[in-house]
N, C-alpha and C positions, 0 to 999 in steps of 0.2 A: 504494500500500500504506500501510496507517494505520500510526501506530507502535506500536497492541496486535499487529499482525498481524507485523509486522517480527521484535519481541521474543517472541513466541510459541515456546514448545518443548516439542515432544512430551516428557511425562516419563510413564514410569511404573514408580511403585514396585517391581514384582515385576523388570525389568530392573535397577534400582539394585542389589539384593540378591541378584540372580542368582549372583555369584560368593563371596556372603559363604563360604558352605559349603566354600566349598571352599579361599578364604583362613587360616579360621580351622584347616581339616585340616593345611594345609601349614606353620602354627604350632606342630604339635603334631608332626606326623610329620616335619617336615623343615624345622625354623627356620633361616633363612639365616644368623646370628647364632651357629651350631655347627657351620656348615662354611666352611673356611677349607683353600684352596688345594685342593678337590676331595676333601678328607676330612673325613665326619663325625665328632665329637667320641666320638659313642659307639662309632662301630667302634673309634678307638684309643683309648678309657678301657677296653674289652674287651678287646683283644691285651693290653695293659698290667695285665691283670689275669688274665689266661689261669687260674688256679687258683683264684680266686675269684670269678669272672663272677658267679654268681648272688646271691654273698652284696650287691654292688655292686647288682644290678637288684633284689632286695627293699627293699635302702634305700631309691632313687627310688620306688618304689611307696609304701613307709610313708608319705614325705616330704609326695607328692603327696595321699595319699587325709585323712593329717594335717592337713593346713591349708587343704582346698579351701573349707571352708565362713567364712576368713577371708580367703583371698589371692585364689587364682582360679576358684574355683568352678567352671562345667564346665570350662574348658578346663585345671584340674590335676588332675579327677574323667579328662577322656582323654586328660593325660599320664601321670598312675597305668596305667590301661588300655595305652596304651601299650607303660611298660615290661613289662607284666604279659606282654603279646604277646608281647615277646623275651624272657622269664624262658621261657617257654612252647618258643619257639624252642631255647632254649639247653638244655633241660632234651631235648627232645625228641631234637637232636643227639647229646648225651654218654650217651643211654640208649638208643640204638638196639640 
């Protein structure tokens, strides 16, 4: 065996990136960096806020949709979304 054939590795690009899609979801919907000991940060910034949940998930929304086009661009365009999704949730719960 030569040593091109040795060092040889299959690569290809669409395998490399295969999982990016789904790295960068689990950034947005479930950073490991906001859960700590098996709870997420926002179920107990919620419980902790029981009376004003929504006023709480509009902030994160402004925050997010506010600065995407300086800080993070899409991914604080779908952490905006996001929270929009449990504003949505939360709304839909207390108005049944």
């Amino acid at each position: 065996m030569s040593k091109e054939e040795e060092f040889e590795i299959d690569f290809d690009v669409e395998d490399m990136f295969k999982d990016f899609d789904e790295m960068e979801k689990d950034l947005v919907n479930h950073p490991p960096h906001y859960n700590q000991a098996g709870i997420e940060c926002i179920d107990a910034i919620l419980a902790a806020t029981n009376h004003n949940k929504e006023g709480y998930l509009q902030g994160n929304i402004l925050k997010y949709v506010w600065r995407y086009d300086y800080k993070g661009g899409l991914e604080d365009l779908q952490k905006a979304q996001w929270y929009l999704n449990k504003l949505i949730e939360v709304y839909k719960e207390k108005h049944k």
